[in-house]
N, CA and C atoms as an extended XYZ file, in Angstrom:
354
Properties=species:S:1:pos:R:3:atomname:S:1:resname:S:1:resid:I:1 pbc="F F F"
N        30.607       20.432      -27.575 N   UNK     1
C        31.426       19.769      -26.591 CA  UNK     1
C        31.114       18.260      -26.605 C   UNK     1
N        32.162       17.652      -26.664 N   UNK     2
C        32.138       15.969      -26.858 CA  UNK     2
C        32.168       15.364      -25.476 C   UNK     2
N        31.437       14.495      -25.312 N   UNK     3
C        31.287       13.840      -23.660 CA  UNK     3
C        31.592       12.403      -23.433 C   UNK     3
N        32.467       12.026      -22.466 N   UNK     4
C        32.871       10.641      -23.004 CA  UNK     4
C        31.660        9.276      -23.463 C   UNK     4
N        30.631        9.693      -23.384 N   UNK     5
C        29.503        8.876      -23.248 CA  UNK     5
C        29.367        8.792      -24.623 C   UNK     5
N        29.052        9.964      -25.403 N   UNK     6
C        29.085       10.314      -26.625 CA  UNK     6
C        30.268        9.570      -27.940 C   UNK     6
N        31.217        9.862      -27.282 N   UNK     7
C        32.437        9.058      -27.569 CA  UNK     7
C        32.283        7.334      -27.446 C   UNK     7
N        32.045        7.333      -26.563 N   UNK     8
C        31.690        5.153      -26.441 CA  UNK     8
C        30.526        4.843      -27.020 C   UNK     8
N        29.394        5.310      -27.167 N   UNK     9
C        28.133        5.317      -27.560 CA  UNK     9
C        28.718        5.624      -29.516 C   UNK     9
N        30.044        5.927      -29.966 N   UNK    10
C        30.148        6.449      -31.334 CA  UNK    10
C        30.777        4.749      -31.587 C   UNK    10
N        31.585        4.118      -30.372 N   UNK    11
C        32.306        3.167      -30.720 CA  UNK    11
C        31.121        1.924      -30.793 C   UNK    11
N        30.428        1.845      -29.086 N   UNK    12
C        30.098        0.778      -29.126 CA  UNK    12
C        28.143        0.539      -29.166 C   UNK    12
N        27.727        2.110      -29.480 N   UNK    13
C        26.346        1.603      -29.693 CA  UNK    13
C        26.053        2.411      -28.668 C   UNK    13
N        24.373        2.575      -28.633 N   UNK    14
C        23.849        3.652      -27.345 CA  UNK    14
C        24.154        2.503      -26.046 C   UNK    14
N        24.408        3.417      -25.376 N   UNK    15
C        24.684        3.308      -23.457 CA  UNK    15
C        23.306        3.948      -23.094 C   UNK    15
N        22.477        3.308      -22.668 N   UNK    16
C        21.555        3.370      -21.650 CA  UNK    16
C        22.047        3.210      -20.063 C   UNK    16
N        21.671        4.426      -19.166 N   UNK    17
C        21.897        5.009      -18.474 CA  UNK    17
C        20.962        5.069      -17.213 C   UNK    17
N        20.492        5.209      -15.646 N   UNK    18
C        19.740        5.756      -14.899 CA  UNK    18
C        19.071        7.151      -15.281 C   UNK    18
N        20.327        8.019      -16.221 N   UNK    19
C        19.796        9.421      -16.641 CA  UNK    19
C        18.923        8.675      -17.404 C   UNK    19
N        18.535        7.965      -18.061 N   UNK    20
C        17.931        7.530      -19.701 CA  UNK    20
C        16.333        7.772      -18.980 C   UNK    20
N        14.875        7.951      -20.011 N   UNK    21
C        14.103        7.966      -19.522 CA  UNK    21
C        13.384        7.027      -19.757 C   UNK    21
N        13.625        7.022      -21.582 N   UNK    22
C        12.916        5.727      -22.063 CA  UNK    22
C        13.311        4.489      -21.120 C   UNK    22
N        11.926        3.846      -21.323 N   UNK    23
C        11.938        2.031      -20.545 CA  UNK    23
C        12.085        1.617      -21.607 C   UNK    23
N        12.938        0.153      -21.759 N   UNK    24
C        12.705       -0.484      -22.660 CA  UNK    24
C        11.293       -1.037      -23.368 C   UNK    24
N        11.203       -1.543      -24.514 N   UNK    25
C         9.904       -1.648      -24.763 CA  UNK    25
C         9.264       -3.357      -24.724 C   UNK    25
N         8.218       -3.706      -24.369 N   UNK    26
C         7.663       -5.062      -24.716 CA  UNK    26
C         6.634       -5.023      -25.636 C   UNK    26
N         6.560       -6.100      -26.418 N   UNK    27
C         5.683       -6.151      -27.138 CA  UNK    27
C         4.893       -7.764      -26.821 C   UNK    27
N         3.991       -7.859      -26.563 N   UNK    28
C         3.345       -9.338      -26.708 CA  UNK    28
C         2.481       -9.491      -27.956 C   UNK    28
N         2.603      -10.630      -28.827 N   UNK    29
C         1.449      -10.862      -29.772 CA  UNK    29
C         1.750      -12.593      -29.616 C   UNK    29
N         0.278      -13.100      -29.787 N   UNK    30
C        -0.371      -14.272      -29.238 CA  UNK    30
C         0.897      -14.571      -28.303 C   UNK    30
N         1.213      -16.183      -28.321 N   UNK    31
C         1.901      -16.311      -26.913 CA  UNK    31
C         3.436      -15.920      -26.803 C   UNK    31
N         3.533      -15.080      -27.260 N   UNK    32
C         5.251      -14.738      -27.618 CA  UNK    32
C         5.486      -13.599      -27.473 C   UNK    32
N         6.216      -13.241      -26.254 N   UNK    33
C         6.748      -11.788      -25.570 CA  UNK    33
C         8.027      -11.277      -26.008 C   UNK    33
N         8.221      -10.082      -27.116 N   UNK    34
C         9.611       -9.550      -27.488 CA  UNK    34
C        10.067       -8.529      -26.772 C   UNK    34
N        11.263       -8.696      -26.079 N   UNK    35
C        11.843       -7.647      -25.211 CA  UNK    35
C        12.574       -7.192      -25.857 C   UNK    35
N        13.227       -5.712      -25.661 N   UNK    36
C        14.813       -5.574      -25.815 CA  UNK    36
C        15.734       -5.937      -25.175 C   UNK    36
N        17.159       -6.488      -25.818 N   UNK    37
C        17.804       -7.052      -24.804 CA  UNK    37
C        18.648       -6.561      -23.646 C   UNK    37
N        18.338       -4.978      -23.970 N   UNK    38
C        18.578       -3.779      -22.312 CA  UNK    38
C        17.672       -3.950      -21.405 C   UNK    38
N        16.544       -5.155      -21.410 N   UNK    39
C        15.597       -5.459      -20.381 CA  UNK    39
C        16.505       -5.622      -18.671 C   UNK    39
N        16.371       -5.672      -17.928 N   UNK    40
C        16.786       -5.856      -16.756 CA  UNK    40
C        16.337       -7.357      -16.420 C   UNK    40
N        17.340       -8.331      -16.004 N   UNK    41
C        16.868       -9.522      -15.970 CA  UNK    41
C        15.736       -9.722      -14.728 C   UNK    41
N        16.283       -8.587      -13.530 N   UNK    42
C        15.115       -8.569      -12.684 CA  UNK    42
C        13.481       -8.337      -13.463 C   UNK    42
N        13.884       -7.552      -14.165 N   UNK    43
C        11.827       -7.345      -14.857 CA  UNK    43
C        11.726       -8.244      -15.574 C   UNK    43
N        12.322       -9.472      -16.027 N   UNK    44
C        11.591      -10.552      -16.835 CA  UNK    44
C        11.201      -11.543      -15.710 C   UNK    44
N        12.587      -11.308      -14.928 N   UNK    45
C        11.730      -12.342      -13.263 CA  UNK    45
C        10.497      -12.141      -13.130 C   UNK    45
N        10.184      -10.833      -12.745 N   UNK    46
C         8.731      -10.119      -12.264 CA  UNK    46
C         7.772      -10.677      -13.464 C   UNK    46
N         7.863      -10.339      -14.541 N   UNK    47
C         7.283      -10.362      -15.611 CA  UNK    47
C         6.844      -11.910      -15.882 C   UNK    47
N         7.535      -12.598      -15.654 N   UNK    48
C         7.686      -14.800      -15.914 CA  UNK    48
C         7.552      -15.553      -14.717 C   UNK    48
N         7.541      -14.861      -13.376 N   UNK    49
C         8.042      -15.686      -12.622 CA  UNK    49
C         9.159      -16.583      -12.672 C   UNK    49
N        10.373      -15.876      -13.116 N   UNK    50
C        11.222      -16.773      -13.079 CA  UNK    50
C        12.213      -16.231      -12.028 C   UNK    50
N        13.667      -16.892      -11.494 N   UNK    51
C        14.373      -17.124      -10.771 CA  UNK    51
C        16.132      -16.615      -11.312 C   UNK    51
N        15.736      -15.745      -12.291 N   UNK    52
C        17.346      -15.852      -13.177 CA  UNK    52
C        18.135      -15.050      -12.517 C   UNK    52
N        19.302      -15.493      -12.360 N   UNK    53
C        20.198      -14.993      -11.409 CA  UNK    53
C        21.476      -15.018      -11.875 C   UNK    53
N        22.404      -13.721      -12.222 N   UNK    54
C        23.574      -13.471      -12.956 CA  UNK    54
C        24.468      -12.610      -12.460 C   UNK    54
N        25.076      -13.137      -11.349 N   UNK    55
C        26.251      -11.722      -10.615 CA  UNK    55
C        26.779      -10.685      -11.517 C   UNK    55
N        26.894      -11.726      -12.688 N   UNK    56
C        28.032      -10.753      -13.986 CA  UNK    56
C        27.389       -9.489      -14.740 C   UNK    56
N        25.456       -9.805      -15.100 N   UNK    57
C        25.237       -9.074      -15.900 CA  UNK    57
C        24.003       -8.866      -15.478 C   UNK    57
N        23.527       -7.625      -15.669 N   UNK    58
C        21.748       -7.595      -15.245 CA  UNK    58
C        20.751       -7.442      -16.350 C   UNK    58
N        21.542       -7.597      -17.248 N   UNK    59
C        20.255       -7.546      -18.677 CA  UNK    59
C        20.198       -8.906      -19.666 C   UNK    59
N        18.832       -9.527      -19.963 N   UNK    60
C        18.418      -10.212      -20.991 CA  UNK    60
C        19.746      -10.335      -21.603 C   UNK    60
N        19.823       -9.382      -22.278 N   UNK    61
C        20.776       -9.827      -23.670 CA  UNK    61
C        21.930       -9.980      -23.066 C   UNK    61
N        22.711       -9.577      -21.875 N   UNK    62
C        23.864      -10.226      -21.301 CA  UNK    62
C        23.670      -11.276      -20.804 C   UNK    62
N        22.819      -11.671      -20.486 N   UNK    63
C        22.391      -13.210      -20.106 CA  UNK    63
C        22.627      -14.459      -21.005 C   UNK    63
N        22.235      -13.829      -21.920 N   UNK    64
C        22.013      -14.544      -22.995 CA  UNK    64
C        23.364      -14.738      -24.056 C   UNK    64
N        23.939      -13.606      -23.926 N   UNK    65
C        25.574      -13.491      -24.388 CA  UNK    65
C        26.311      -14.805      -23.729 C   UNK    65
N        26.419      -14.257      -22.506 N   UNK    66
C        26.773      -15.397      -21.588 CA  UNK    66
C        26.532      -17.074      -21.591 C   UNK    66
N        24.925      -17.012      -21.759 N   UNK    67
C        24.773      -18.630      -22.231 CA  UNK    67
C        25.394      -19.274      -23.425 C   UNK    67
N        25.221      -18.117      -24.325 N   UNK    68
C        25.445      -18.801      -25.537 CA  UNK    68
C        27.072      -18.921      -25.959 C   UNK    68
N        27.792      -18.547      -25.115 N   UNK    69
C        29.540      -18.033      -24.722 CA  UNK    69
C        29.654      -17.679      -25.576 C   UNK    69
N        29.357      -16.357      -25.861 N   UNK    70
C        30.026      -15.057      -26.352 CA  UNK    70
C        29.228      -15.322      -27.861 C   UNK    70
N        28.606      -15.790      -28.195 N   UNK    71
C        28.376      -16.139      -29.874 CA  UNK    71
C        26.584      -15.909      -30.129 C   UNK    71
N        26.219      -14.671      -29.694 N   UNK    72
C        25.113      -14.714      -30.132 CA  UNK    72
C        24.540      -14.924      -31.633 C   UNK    72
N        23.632      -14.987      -32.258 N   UNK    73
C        23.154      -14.769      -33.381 CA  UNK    73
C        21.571      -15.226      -33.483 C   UNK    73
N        20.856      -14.250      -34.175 N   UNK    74
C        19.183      -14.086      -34.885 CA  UNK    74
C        19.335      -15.678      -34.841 C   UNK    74
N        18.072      -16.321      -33.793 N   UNK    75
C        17.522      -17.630      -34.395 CA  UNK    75
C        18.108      -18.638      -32.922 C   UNK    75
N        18.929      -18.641      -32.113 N   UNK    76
C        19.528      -18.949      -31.431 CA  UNK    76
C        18.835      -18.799      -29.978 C   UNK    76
N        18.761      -20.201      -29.553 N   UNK    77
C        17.905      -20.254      -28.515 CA  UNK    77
C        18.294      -20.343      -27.085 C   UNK    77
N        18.160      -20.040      -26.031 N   UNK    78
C        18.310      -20.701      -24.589 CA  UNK    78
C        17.211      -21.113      -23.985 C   UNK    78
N        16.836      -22.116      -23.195 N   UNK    79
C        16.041      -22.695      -22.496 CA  UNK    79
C        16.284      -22.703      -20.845 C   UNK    79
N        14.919      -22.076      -20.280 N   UNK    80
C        14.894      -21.954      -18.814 CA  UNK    80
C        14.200      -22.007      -18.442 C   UNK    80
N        13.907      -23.824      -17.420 N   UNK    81
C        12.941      -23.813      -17.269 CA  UNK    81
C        11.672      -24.217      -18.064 C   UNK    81
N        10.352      -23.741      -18.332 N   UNK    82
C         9.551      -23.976      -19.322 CA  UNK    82
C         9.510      -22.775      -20.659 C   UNK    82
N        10.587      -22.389      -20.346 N   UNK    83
C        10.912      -20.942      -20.990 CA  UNK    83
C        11.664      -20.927      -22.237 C   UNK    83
N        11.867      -20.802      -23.583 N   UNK    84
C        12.217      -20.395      -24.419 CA  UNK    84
C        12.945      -19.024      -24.651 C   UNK    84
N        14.116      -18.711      -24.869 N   UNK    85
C        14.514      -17.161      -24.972 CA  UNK    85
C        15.612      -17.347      -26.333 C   UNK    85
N        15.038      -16.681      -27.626 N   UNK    86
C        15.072      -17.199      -28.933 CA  UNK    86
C        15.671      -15.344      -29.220 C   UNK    86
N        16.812      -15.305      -29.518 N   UNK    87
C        17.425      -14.118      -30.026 CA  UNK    87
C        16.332      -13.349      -31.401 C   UNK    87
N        15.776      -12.499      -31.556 N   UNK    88
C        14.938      -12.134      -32.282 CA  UNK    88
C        15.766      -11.193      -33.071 C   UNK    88
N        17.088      -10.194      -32.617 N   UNK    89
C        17.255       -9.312      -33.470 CA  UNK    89
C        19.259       -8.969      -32.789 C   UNK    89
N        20.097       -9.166      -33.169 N   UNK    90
C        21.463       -8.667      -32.799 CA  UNK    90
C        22.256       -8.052      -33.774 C   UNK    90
N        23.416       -7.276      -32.993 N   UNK    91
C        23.870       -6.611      -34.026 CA  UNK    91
C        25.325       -6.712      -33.445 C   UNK    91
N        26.495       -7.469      -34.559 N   UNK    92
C        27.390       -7.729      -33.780 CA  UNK    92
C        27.164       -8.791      -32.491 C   UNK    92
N        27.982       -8.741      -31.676 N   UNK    93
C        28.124       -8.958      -30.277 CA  UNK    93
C        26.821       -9.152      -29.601 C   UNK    93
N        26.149       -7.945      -30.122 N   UNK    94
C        24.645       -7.555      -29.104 CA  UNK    94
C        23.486       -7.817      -29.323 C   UNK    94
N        23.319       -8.559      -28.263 N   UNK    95
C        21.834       -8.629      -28.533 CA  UNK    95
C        20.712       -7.425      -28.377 C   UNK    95
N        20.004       -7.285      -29.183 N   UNK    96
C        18.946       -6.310      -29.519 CA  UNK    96
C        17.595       -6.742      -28.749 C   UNK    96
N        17.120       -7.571      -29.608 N   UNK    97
C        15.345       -8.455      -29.395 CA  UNK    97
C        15.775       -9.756      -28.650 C   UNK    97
N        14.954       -9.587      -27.834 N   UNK    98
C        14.830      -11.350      -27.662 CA  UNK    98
C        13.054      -11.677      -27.399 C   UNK    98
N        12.731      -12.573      -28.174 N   UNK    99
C        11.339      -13.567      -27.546 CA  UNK    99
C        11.505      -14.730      -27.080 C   UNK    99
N        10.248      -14.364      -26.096 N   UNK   100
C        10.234      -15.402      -24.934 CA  UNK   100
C         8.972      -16.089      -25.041 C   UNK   100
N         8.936      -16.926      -25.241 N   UNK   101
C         7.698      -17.953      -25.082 CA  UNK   101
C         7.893      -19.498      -24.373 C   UNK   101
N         6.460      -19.759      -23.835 N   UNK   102
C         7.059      -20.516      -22.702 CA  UNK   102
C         6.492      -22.318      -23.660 C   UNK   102
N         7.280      -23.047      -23.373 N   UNK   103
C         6.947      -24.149      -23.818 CA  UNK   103
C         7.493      -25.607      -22.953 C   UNK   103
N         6.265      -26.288      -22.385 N   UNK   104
C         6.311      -27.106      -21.924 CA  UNK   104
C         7.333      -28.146      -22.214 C   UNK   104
N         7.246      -28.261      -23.404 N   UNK   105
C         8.151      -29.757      -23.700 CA  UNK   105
C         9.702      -29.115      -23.941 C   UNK   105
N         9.427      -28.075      -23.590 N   UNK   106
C        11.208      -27.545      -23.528 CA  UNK   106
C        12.334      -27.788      -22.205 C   UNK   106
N        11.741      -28.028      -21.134 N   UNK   107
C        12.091      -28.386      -20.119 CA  UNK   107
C        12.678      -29.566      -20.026 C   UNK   107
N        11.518      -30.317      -20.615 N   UNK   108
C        12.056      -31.856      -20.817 CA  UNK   108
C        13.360      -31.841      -21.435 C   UNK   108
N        13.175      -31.386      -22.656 N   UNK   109
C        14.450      -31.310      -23.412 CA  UNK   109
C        15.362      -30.524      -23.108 C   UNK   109
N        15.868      -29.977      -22.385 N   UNK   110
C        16.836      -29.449      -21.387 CA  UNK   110
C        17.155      -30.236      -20.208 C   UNK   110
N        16.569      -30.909      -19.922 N   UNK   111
C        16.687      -32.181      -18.523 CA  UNK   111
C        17.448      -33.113      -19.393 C   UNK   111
N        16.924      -33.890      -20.122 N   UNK   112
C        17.694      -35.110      -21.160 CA  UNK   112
C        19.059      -34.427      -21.781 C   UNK   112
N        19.016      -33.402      -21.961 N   UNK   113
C        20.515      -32.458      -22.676 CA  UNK   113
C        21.438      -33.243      -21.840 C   UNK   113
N        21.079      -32.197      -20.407 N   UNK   114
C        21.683      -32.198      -18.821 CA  UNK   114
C        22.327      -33.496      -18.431 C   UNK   114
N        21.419      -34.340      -18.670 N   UNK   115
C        21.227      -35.782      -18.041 CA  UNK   115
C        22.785      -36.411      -18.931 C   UNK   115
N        22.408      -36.257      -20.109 N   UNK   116
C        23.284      -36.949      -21.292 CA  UNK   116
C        24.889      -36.662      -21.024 C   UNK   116
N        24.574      -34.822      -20.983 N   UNK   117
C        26.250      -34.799      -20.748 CA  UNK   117
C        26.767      -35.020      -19.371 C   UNK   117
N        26.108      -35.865      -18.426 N   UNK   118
C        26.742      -36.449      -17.416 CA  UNK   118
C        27.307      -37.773      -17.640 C   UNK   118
């Protein structure tokens, strides 16, 4: 018996679910944290202390879809904050991996971006 989940999951990739049990996974090695991008943007808050806030989407990699308007790709960065969030792994559309590492002088350079295109 075919289930519509089964069916969208054939089109558009696994659907992770409340039924689902697996958590997504983290990995840290030296200062660089790889999530999947089904992370919940609330647990990287918890996780960074950060503040990220997205009516539209509640996961990393929709976040990040979003910043980058619609054009993700491996290598491709967003900056938040003192924060780095560097696409590590996508497929299509989706983001998969993302690492996060935090870097001071990234802030700066996101302020001067900001500043410029005013």
């Amino acid at each position: 018996m075919l289930t519509t989940e089964m069916i969208l999951e054939e089109i558009v990739g696994e659907i992770h679910d409340e039924f689902d049990l697996d958590q997504p996974s983290v990995v840290v090695k030296d200062q660089v944290t790889t999530v999947e991008g089904r992370m919940l943007i609330d647990d990287i808050n918890d996780m960074f202390r950060l503040d990220i806030e997205d009516e539209d989407v509640d996961s990393i990699g929709g976040w990040l879809f979003i910043r980058l308007e619609g054009n993700p790709a491996r290598g491709k960065k967003v900056v938040y904050g003192e924060y780095v969030f560097e696409i590590a792994d996508c497929q299509r559309l989706r983001v998969l991996r993302v690492h996060i590492y935090r870097d001071p002088a990234a802030e700066a350079l996101s302020e001067n971006a900001e500043q410029a295109d005013s």
